[in-house]
PAMI-266653 format. One record per residue (C-alpha): x, y, z. Coordinates in steps of 0.2 Angstrom, whole numbers, plus 5000, padded with zeros to 4 digits. Each point is the difference from the previous one (the first is absolute). Layout:
// residues N
XYZ;...
END
This chain:
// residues 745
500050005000;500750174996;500450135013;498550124992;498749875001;500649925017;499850195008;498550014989;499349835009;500450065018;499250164998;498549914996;500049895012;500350105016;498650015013;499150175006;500650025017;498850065012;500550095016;498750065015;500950135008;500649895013;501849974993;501050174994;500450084990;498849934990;501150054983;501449925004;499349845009;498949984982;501850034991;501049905007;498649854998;499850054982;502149975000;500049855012;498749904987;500950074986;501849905005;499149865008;498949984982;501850024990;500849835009;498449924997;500050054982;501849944999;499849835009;498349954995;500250044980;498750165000;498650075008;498149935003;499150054989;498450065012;500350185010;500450015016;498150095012;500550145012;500849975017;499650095015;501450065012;499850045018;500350005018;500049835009;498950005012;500449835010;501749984994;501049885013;501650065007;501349904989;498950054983;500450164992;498749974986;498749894994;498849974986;498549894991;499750024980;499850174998;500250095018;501750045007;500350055018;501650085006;500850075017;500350205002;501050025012;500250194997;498550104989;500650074987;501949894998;500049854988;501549935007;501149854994;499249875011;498250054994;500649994980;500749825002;498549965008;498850064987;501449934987;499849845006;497850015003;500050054981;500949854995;498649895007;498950124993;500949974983;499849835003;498349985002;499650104984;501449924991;500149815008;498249975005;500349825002;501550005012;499250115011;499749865013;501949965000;500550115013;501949945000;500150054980;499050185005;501250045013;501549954992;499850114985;499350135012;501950005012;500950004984;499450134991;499550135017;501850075001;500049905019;501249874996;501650115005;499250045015;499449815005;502049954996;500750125012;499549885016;501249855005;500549864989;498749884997;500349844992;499149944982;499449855009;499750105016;498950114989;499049884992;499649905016;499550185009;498850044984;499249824999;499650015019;499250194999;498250005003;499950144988;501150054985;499850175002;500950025020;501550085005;500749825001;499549954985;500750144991;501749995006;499949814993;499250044985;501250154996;501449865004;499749894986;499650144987;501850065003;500449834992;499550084984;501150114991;498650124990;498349955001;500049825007;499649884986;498649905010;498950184999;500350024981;499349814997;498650035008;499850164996;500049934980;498949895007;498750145004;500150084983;499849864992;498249975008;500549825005;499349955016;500650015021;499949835004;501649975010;500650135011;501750075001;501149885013;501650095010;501149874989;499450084984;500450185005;501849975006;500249874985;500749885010;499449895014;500750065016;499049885011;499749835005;498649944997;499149925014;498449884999;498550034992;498449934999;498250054990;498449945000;498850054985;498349984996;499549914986;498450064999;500250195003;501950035000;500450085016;501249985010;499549895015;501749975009;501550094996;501849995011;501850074995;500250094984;498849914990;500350154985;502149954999;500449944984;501049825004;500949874989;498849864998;500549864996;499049864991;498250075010;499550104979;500549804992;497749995001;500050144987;501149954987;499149825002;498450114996;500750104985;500549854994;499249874987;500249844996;501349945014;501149884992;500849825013;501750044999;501349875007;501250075015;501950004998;500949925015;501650084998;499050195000;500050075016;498250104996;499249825000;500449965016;498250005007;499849835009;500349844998;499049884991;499750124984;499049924987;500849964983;498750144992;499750155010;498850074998;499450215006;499049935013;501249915008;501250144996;498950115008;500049905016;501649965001;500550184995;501249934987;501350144992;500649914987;498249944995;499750174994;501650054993;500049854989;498250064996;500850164995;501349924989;498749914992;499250174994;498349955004;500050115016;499250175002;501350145000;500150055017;498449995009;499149994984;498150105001;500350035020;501450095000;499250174998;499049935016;501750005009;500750154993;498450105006;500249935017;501950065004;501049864991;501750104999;500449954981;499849904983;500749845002;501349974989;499849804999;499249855007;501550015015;499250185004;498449915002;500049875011;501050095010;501949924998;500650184998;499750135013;499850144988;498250035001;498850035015;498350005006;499050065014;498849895013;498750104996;500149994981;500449825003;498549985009;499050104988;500749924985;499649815006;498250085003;499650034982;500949844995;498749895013;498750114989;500849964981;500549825005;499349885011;500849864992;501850095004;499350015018;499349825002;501749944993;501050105016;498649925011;501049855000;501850075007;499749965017;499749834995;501349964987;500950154996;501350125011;498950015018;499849805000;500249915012;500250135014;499150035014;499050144993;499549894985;498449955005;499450185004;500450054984;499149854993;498950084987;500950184999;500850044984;501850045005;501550044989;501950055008;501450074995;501850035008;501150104997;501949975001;501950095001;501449954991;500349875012;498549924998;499350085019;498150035001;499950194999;498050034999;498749855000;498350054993;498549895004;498450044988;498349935007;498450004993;498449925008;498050024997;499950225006;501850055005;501950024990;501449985011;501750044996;501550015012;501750045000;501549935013;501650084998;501549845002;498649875000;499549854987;498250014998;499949825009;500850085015;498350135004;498749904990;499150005016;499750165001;498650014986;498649905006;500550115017;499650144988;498649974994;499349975017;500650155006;499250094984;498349915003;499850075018;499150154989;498449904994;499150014986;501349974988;499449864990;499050044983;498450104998;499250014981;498750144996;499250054984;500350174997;499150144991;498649914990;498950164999;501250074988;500549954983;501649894999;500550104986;499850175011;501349925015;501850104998;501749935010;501550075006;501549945010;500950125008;501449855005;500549874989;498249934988;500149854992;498849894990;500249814998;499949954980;500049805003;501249985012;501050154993;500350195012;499450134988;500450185008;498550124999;499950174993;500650135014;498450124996;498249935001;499549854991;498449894998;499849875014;499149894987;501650004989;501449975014;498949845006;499549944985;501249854999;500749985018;499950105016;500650195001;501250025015;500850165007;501450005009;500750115014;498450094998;498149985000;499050014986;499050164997;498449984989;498750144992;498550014991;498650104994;499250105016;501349925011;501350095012;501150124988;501549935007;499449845000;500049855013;501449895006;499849824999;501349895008;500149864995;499749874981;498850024987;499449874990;498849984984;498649905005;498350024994;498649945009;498349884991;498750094990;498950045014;497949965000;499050115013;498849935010;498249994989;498750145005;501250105013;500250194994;502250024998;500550164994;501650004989;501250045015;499349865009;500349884983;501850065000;500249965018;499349825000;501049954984;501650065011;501650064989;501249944987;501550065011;500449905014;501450105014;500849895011;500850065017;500149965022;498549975008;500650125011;500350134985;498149964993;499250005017;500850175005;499350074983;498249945003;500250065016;500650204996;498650004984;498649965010;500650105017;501850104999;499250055019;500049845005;501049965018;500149895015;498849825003;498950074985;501650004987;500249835007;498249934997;500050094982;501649924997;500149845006;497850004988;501250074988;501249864999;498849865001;499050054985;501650014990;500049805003;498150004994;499850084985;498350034992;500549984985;500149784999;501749954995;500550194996;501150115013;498850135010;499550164991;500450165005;498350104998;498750015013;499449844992;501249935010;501250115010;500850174994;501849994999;501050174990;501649935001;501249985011;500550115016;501250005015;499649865012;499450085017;500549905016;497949935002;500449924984;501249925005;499549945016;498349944994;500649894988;501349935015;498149965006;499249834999;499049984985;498150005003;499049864999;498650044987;500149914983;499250134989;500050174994;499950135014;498750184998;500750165007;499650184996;500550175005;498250005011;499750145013;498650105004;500350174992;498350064992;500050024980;498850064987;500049984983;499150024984;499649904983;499050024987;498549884996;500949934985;501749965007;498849895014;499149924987;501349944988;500449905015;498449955009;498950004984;498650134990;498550065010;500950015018;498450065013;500849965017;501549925009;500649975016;501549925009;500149855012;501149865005;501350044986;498850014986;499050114991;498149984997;499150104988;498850014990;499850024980;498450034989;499849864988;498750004986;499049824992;499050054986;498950135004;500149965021;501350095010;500849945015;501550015015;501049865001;501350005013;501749975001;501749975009;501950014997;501550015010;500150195006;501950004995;499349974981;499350175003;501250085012;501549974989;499150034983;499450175006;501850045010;499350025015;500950015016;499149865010;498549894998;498550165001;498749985016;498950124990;499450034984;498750154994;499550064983;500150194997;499450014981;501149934989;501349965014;500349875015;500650075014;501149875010;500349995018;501249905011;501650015014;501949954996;500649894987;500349854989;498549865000;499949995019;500649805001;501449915010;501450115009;499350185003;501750104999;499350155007;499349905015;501549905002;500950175002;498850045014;499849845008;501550005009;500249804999;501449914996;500049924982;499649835004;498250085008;499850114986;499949864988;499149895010;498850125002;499750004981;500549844994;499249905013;499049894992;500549924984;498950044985;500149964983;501050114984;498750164992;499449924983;500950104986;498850145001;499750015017;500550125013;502150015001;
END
């Protein structure tokens, strides 16, 4: 770019600086912002390759009005507050402090998907401040000093941390290479998956590593256990051999070579190996002669942008880069863990196959073994020069959870115990196991847009393909597998949804349910046809995820022994859909559910609760006794209830009315009966009425709180000030038999 159109660029894209007469000289605080962005905007120009193409909005500068002690400044997108000491005197402190807020504030305008990696924010913020001199001035520190004193900070942005952080940057001769990267990163538009580790900004590893373990959801993705640094990038061995097994078609039966070290992988090898057995036995040579053959994938074949996305360091450069022989390449725990989470999805057979390791492969015969009976498990060790076990990495897989853990020093045989210790450990937290729901059937398929703010991918028979970055149509990413975001949930929209869409942690699949037949001679509008069919999309996530979204969409309010009856109704009906065969819906057909939210502490505990001991479906509503009144015309009641409407009334859950019927030339009343929630819910009205009165050509309906009035009353339950086993006994008491379709829900 030339030096007239880079200053071209930065003119026009320099924020308007507003000041409120709390910070002075008003002129010269606005001047020296206008000057700060400008050098702050050059480096980014020069690292990153050019400029974002959007213009930066106005920033607001002003006093602090809470600022603590040890903070000369602070800010949030958009808003910078800064410490006067002296009215009217910008002195060098306050400069380098609004220096280093408008390098955030560059970031968020410029890098709006690091802006959760506070260590990559803080970094580029101390080196481009003017504060390094300052923070080197203090007494010698050590770079392994350093790096342990930033990895222990609570917060990166403390005295202590700085002084660290400052420490490693002064590694750097210029601008540290580690920024530039990710700063190239940010221009390119490429997505934040992995943050930026304290390894990566010094460009060396200036730590041991210690132990680390990570347990994952399959269903949702969270993090459900995580211990040591599960985001360090490590050596790994043979643990990624799964992956080029799946990339992989038409795995030949090689014969091993006795006299080749990388074939020593047990006695008794057969005369043809085949890659089950290699995969068992984690045989070297097995895929090095598979490489020599040239029938291998090259390098991790289709999941090798899977890897790349997650952290892993590099290309690999051969089969020996792959299955670990060389310790050139490095991955994460956590993008181990999320990695193995997609493959469970793409490939089950790969997963069945590592089922059988803690029978006949590297965990046999070991004490642990017949806990690991049925868990997929794949290891991997990694060596020094003198053959010495530097990492072992233990890869785990069962029916909800991925485990991955790293020993520093240790064979994975040596700390094979410690998984099924994991998992018990993980499962203290209940409600991990599976929960299915169908998702969105009132709207079109077609109209159902997707976006992954992590890592998307969308299986393609047995195949990871990565999903666009912007929004895309649900219906196309699950059209021939499931769509699986990792790192992140997924965020959904369509027509008269939430603008900014909902998030949905978890796994879509493509499902669509029976051509559904309504009940003969029962009035269903449209909405309610939708809702009884269910929906082609089918979102898969905890029970404990699904239970706590039920719970927020039908009472955000919601605390206390009333959470835990709602919840604990909640959970059970999950486990008895109403849709036959099907997973449950997430209308009021069934019960709402608007994605997914943060689990509160009642959710948790309620579903640590016993289960209840009905067997079918369970009614609740909102219920109450706040007095409402509506209106509805004569037409909108008798497209429901029928032509000719001259009276109704409302008792025991149903409506009776009366409608003028004609034979001939005679003229008569004939009268009738439905459920009231045909009526309630087909004129949108809050609860079932008590009243109904004609004034012309309208119906005026009367009634107290909400819902249809059966099962657990959630505005009672609030007042009852009983425990949650008394609550639902109270309204489940006596068994009864499942609403026909049609009938009150």
């Amino acid at each position: 770019m030339g030096w007239a159109s880079m200053v071209a660029v930065l003119l026009a894209a320099t924020p308007t600086f507003v000041t409120r007469g709390d910070v002075t000289p008003e002129p010269d605080l606005r001047r020296e912002a206008e000057a700060g962005w400008a050098a702050l905007e050059a480096v980014y120009v020069a690292e990153a390759g050019g400029a974002p193409a959007k213009a930066p909005g106005s920033i607001v500068l002003q006093k602090g009005a809470a600022l603590s002690p040890e903070r000369n400044a602070q800010g949030r997108p958009g808003f910078v507050e800064l410490r006067q000491n002296t009215p009217g005197v910008l002195d060098e402190r306050l400069r380098v402090a609004l220096r280093h807020e408008l390098a955030h504030q560059l970031l968020w305008w410029a890098c709006p998907q690091s802006s959760e990696d506070r260590l990559f924010h803080e970094a580029f913020a101390v080196a481009l401040s003017g504060e390094l001199p300052a923070w080197r001035e203090g007494a010698y520190q050590s770079l392994s000093r350093a790096a342990a004193e930033l990895a222990s900070a609570p917060a990166v942005d403390s005295t202590r941390a700085r002084r660290a952080l400052a420490r490693l940057l002064s590694e750097s001769v210029g601008f540290p290479k580690a920024l530039s990267r990710r700063l190239r990163q940010c221009h390119d538009g490429a997505r934040w998956v992995v943050p930026l580790s304290i390894d990566e900004l010094a460009d060396v590893q200036v730590r041991a590593a210690g132990p680390a373990t990570v347990v994952v959801s399959r269903h949702s993705g969270e993090v459900v256990l995580s211990e040591g640094e599960v985001r360090r990038a490590l050596p790994y061995g043979s643990v990624l051999k799964p992956f080029v097994y799946a990339a992989g078609v038409g795995h030949p039966v090689l014969p091993p070579r006795a006299d080749v070290q990388e074939w020593a992988c047990g006695p008794g090898l057969p005369k043809g190996v085949d890659a089950r057995t290699a995969m068992l036995r984690s045989c070297n040579g097995y895929f090095l002669d598979w490489e020599a053959s040239g029938t291998a994938p090259r390098g991790f074949g289709a999941w090798e942008p899977v890897l790349s996305a997650l952290g892993l360091t590099g290309k690999p450069a051969d089969m020996a880069d792959v299955v670990g022989l060389r310790s050139t390449l490095a991955l994460s725990p956590w993008g181990m863990a999320q990695a193995y989470r997609l493959l469970a999805e793409a490939r089950p057979d790969v997963l069945a196959l590592l089922a059988d390791n803690a029978a006949r492969g590297t965990l046999a015969e070991l004490p642990a073994s017949k806990a690991l009976s049925g868990v997929s498990t794949k290891t991997g060790t990694v060596r020094d020069a003198a053959s010495r076990p530097q990492y072992g990495w233990i890869a785990a897989v069962d029916g909800d959870l991925v485990v991955v853990a790293v020993r520093p020093g240790k064979m994975p045989r040596q700390f094979a115990e410690e998984i099924p210790e994991a998992l018990a450990r993980a499962r203290k937290q209940a409600g991990l196991e599976a929960a299915r729901v169908q998702v969105l059937g009132l709207v079109s398929s077609r109209e159902v847009e997707a976006r992954c703010s992590g890592v998307g991918f969308a299986v393609d028979e047995g195949m990871p393909k990565a999903a666009p970055s912007d929004w895309a149509r649900l219906e196309g990413l699950t059209a021939r597998g499931p769509a699986v975001c990792l790192g992140a949930p997924w965020r959904l929209r369509f027509p008269k949804g939430p603008e900014e869409g909902r998030d949905y942690a978890g796994v879509f699949t493509w499902s669509p349910p029976p051509a559904y037949r309504p009940p003969s001679e029962v009035p269903t509008s449209s909405s309610a046809l939708k809702a009884r069919r269910g929906s082609d999309f089918v979102f898969r996530t905890t029970r404990l995820q699904y239970t706590a979204g039920v719970v927020a969409a039908e009472d955000v309010t919601l605390k206390g022994e009333a959470r835990l009856a709602l919840a604990r109704v909640v959970a059970h009906n999950e486990r008895h859909s109403r849709h036959p065969g099907r997973a449950v819906c997430d209308t009021t057909h069934c019960q709402a559910f608007r994605g997914t939210v943060r689990v509160q502490r009642d959710d948790a505990k309620a579903l640590g609760l016993p289960a209840l001991k009905w067997k079918e479906w369970l009614l609740f509503s909102q219920g109450g006794q706040e007095p409402w009144k509506e209106e509805r015309t004569r037409g909108e009641v008798e497209r429901i209830l029928g032509k000719g409407l001259v009276s109704l009334r409302f008792e025991a859950g149903r409506v009776q009315y009366l409608l003028t019927e004609r034979d001939g030339s005679a003229t008569y009343e004939e009268g009738r009966s439905l459920p009231c929630e045909l009526l309630r819910s087909g004129l949108k009205l809050l609860s079932c009425p008590r009243t109904a009165s004609f004034n012309g050509g309208v119906l005026v309906f009367e009634g107290r709180g909400r819902g249809h009035g059966e099962g657990l009353d959630v505005e009672a339950a609030k007042a009852s000030g009983l425990r949650s086993d008394a609550m639902l006994e109270a309204a489940y008491g006596r068994s009864r038999p499942e609403p026909r379709d049609g009938e009150a829900e």
